[in-house]
N, C-alpha and C positions, 0 to 999 in steps of 0.2 A: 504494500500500500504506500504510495509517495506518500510525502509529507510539507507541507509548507513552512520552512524557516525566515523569522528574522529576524537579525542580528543588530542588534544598536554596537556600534563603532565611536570612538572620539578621537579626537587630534588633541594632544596632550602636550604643554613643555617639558624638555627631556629634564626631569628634576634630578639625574645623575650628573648634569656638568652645570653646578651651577655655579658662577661667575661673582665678581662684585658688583656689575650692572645688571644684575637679574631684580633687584630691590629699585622701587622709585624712592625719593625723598620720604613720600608720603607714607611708605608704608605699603604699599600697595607691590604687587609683581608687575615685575616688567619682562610680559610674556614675549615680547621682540625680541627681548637680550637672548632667549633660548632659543633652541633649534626645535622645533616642533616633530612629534614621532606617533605613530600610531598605540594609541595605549596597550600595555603588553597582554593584559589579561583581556582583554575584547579580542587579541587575536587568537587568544585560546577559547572565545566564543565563538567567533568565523569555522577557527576548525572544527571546535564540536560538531557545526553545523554544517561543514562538508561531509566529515567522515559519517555523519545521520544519512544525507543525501545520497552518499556512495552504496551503503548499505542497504536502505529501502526507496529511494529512488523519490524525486520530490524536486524544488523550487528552492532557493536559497537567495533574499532579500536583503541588502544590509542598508542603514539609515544611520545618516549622522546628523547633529542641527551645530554649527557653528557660522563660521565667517568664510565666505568662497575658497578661503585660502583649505580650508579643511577638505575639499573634494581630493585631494592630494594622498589621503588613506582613503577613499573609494576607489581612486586608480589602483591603487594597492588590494583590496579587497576581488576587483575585477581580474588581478593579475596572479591573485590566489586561485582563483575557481568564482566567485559569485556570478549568479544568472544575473542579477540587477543589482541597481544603486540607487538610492533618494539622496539628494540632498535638501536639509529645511536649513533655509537661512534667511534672517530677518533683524535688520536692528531691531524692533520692537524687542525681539525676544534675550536683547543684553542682559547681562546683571540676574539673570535667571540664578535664583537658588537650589538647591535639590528638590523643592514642593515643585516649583514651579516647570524645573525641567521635565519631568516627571511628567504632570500634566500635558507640555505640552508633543513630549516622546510620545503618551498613551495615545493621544489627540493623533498625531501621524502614524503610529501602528492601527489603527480603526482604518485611517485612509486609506492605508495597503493590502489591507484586508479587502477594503468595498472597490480597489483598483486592480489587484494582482488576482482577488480569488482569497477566500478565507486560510489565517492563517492557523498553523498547527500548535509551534513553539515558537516562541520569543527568549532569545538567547544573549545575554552580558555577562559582559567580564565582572568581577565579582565586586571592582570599584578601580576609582582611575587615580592615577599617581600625583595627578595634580591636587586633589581633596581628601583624597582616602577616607570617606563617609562610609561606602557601600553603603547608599540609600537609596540611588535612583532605580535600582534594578526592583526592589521590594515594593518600591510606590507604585512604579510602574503598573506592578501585576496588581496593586489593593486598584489603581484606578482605572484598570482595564477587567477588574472581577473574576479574576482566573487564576488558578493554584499555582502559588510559586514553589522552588526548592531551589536552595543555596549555597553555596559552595560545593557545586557538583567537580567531583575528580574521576566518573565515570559511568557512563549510562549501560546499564546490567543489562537490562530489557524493552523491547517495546513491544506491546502486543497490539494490534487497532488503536484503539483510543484511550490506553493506556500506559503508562510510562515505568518503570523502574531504574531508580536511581543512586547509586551509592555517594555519600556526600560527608567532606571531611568536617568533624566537629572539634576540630584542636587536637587531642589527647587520643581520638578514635576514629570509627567513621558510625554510619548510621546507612540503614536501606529504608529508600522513601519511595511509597509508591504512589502518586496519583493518573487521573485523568487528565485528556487533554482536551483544549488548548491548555496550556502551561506554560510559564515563564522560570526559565535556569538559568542561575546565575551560575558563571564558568570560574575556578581556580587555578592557576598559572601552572600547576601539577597535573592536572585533568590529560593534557596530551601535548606534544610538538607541533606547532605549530608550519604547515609547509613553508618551502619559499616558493617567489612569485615562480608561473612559468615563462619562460623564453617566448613561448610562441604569443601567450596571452598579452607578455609585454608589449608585444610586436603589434598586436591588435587593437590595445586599448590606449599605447600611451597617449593616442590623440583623441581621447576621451574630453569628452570637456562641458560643465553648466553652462548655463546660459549667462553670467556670470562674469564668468571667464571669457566667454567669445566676446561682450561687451566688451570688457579692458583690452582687450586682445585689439579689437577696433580700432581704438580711440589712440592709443599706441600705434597700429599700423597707418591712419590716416589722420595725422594730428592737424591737418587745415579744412580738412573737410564738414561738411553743413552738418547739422543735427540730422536733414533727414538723407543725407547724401551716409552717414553712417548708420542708419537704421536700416537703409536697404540693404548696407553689405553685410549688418548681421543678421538679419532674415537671409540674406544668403548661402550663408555659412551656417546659422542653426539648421536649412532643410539641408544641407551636403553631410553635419553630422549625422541629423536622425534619417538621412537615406542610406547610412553606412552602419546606423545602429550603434553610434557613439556618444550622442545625446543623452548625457546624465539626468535624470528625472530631479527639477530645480522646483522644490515647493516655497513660500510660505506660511504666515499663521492664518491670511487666511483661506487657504489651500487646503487645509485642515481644518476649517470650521472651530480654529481657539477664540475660547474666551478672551481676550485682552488682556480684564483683570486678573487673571490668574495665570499673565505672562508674565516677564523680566520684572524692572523692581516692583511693579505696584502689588504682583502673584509675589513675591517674595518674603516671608514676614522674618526670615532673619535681619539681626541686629549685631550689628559689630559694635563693642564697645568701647574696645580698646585695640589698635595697633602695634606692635614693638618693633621699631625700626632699628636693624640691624645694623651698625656703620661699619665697613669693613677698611681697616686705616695700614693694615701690614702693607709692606710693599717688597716683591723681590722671596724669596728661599730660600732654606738653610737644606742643606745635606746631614745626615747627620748618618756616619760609619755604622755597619753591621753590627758593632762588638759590644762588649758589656760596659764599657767605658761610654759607648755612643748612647747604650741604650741610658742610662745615668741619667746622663746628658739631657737626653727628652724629659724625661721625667721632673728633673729639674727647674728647666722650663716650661713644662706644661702646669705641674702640680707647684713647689716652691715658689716660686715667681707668679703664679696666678695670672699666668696665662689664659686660663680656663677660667678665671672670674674667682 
């Protein structure tokens, strides 16, 4: 029996390398200073939901909501195996908190269902590097009404329209079994995640939103009329979606969101307090292999109060 997957994906900053300009004044990230990477456990979501689809045969979905620059992990998704890609991108939907993202994730997984054909599982990575909540995956499934299970590291069984799933609980594991549809949240252990393929590369790098072909315009033809550039991206959107590389480009209200229950106004977190880092070192110390070096650090870290 196929099955319909899909996959929420995010474009994340790589919080492994992070810099002295990754901090503003304010307090606040300065998600530019980083290199942006496709969140790691979301791609041990994609896979779950390849090796599902290889297995019993089915549809594999993936949706992300950020800023056009994020269609960058859909090319990537497309280049793993996914049949399709969404992307939701809308100022409106800035400054989204986890309630808010949530609703309006759910809001765009209904769409794909009443566009693609209903779906079966809704599959996340278990939380993203940038926030480490793991909440949007849980809200998701409370406001889409469908049984979740979380921290999946591997699916036992599926019979019809039902699921069996082993799921790590820290210390053990646990066997959960529900009905489907159902939302699984994925754990970085669960499986290996492929690489892209070569030929996919080859196929989709000229993938592109709607988005994207705009700036692409406005760059290739920077004296041209407003509407002397809207004929050439109508021309270039039917050349993509005649090649089937036309990335599916929604908004909020493409999705039928609430407003209020988008970015800040949907938002009811409260930041109270700030602590801005100031990072003043400049330059490196080496410090030798040996027990004298090791001393040494310690010294400096602990003694000197390095460390605060």
């Amino acid at each position: 029996m196929p099955y319909h997957s899909v996959v929420c994906v995010k474009q994340v900053p790589d919080t492994a390398n992070i810099t002295a300009e990754a901090m503003r004044e304010d307090g606040t990230v300065n998600r530019t200073a980083l290199p942006a990477i496709f969140n790691p456990e979301d791609l041990s979501a994609l896979e779950a939901a390849l090796e599902l689809r290889e297995r019993y045969g089915g549809t594999v979905t993936v949706l992300t909501m950020g800023p056009p620059k994020a269609a960058d992990i859909l090319r990537d998704c497309l280049y793993r195996g996914a049949d399709r890609a969404v992307m939701l991108t809308d100022r409106r939907a800035a400054a989204s908190d986890t309630l808010a993202t949530s609703y309006i994730l759910s809001q765009a997984i209904r769409t794909i269902g009443e566009t693609y054909g209903a779906f079966d599982f809704v599959f996340c990575g278990r939380q993203a590097i940038d926030g480490d909540t793991a909440q949007v995956g849980p809200q998701c499934a409370e406001k889409l009404q469908i049984p979740q299970i979380t921290y999946m590291e591997e699916l036992v069984r599926l019979t019809d329209r039902t699921v069996v799933v082993r799921r790590n609980v820290g210390n053990g594991w646990e066997i959960v079994e529900t009905t489907l549809p159902a939302l699984i949240t994925v754990i970085d252990t669960a499986n290996q995640p492929r690489p892209p393929a070569v030929r996919k590369v080859m196929l989709y790098k000229r993938a592109r939103i709607q988005d994207e072909v705009v700036a692409q315009v406005r760059q290739q033809l920077p004296d041209a009329s407003p509407e002397e550039r809207q004929t050439e991206v109508e021309r270039q959107l039917e050349v993509l979606r005649g090649r089937d590389l036309l990335i599916e480009q929604w908004n909020l209200d493409d999705i039928g969101a609430d407003l209020d229950r988008c970015g800040l106004s949907g938002s009811p977190t409260k930041v109270y307090r700030v602590q801005s880092i100031v990072l003043t070192k400049s330059g490196y110390k080496e410090i030798p292999p040996t027990e004298a070096g090791v001393r040494e650090l310690i010294q400096e870290l602990v003694v000197d109060r390095t460390l605060g």
